[in-house]
C-alpha positions as CSV (number, residue, x, y, z in Angstrom):
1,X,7.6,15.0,-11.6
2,X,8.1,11.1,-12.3
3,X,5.9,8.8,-10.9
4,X,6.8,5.8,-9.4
5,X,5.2,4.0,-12.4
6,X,7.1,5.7,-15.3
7,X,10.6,4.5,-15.9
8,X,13.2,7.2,-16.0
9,X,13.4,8.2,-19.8
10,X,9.9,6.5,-20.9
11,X,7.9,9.3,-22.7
12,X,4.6,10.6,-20.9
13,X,1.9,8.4,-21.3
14,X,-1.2,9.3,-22.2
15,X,-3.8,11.1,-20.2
16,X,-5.7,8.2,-18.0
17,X,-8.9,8.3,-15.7
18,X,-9.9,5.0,-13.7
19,X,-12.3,5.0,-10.6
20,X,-12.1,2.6,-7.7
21,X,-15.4,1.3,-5.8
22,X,-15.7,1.3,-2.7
23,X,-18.9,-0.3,-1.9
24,X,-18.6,0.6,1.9
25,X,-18.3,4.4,2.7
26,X,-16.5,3.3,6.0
27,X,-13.8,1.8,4.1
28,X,-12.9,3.8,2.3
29,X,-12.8,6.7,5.2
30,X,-10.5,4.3,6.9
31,X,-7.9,4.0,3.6
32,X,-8.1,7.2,2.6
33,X,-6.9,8.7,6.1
34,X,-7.6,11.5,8.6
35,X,-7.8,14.6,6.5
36,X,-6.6,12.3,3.1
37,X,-3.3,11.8,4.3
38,X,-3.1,8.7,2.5
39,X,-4.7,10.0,-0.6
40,X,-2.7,13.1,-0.1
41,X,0.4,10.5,-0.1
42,X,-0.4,8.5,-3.3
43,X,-0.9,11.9,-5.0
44,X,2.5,13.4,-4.3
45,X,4.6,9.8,-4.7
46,X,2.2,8.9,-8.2
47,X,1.7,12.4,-9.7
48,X,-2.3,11.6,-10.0
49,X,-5.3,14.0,-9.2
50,X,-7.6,11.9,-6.9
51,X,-11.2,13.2,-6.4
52,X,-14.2,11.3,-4.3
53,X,-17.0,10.5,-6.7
54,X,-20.5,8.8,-5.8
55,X,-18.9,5.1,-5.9
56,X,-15.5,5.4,-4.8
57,X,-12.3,7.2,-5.4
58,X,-11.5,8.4,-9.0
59,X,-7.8,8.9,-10.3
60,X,-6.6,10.8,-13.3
61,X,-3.2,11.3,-14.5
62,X,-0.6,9.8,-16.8
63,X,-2.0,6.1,-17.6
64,X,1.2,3.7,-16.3
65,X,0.7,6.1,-12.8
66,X,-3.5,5.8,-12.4
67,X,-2.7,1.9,-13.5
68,X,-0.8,1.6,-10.3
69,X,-2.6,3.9,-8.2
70,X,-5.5,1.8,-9.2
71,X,-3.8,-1.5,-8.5
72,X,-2.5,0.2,-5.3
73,X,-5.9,1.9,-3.4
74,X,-7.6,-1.8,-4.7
75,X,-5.5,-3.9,-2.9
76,X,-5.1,-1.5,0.3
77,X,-9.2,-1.5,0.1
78,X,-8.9,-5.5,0.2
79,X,-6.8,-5.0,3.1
80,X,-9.1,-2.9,4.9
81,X,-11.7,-4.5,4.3
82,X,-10.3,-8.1,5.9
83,X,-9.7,-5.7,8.9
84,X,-6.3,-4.6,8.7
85,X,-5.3,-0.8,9.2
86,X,-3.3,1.2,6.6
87,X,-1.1,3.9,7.9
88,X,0.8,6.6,5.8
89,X,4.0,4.7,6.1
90,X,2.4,1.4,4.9
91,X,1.3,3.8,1.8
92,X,4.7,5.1,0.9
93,X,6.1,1.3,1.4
94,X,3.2,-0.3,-0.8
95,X,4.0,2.6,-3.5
96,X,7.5,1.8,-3.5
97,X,7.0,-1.9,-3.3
98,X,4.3,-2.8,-6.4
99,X,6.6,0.1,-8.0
100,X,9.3,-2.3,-8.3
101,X,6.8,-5.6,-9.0
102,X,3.3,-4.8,-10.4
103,X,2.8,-8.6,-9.8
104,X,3.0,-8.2,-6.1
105,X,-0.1,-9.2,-3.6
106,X,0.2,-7.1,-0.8
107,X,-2.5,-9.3,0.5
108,X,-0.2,-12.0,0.3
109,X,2.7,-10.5,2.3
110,X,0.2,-8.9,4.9
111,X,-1.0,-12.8,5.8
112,X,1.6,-15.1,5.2
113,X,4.5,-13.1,6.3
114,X,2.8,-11.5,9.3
115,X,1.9,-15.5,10.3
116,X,4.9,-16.2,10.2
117,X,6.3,-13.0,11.9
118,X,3.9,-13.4,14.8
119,X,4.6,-17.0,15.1
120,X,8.1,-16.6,15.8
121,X,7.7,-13.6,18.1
122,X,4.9,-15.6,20.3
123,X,7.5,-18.3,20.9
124,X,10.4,-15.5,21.7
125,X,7.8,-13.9,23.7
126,X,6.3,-17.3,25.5
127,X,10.5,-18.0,26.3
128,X,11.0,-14.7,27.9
129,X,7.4,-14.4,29.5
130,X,6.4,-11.5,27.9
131,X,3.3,-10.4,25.7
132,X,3.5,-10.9,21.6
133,X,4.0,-6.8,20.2
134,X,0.8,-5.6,18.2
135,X,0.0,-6.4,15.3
136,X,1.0,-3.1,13.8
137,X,4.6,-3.1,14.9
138,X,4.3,-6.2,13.2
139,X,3.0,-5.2,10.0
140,X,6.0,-2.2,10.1
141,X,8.9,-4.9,10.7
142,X,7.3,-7.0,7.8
143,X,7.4,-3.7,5.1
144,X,11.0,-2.4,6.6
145,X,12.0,-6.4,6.0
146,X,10.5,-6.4,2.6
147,X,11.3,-3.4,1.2
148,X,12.4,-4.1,-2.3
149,X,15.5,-1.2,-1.9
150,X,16.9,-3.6,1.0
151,X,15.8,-6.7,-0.7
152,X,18.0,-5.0,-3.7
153,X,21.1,-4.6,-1.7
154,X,21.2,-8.0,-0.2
155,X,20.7,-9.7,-3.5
């Protein structure tokens, strides 16, 4: 299986294991899922092993994959931390999204974007006299907006 970190015809890399803290067990409960379905997730989309160890989460699999899966779990564990909540389809979009630019902040999109979101769907609301959606409807309209396969086809 290719990862979503290997480019098509790149040979394997070599064997890689990285761990990611998690300094609050509650955390990381939240990220990881009800029964791991999140870690379950990154598994099958990254082709990584991902076993709980006495700090954190620890992956292991070709390197370019555990590099993102590190990059990935660490900024979702940022996320979680400030109080946001990951679902499974916000996994499978993050995957697909640093996939396509390792240089990406999902922090970044999660708080400016979802300002500005908001912003302009309290004023709609306000104008009709109805209540803003939640925050999580939000956050899905943001990653189906930003998904780099759309942002592709417009471009």
């Amino acid at each position: 299986m290719t990862g979503y970190g290997r480019r098509a015809g790149d040979p394997k890399g070599a064997t890689k294991e990285m761990e990611v803290a998690f300094p609050q067990s509650a955390v990381m409960q939240a990220l990881v899922g009800d029964k791991d379905e999140n870690l379950r997730t990154i598994e099958r989309e990254l082709g990584l092993k991902i076993g709980r160890s006495a700090n954190g989460l620890t992956l292991v699999g070709q390197d370019t994959d555990v590099e993102l899966g590190h990059d990935l779990l660490t900024q979702l564990r940022d996320l979680v931390q400030s109080g946001e909540n990951v679902f499974k389809g916000d996994v499978e979009r993050a995957i697909k999204m640093l996939s396509g630019n390792r240089r990406l902040r999902l922090e970044d999109l999660f708080r400016d974007e979802i300002s500005e979101v908001a912003s302009a769907q309290r004023s709609s609301q306000r104008r009709l006299g109805r209540r803003p959606i939640s925050k999580r409807l939000k956050i899905t309209m943001l990653f189906s907006v930003l998904d780099p396969l759309e942002l592709e086809r417009h471009t």
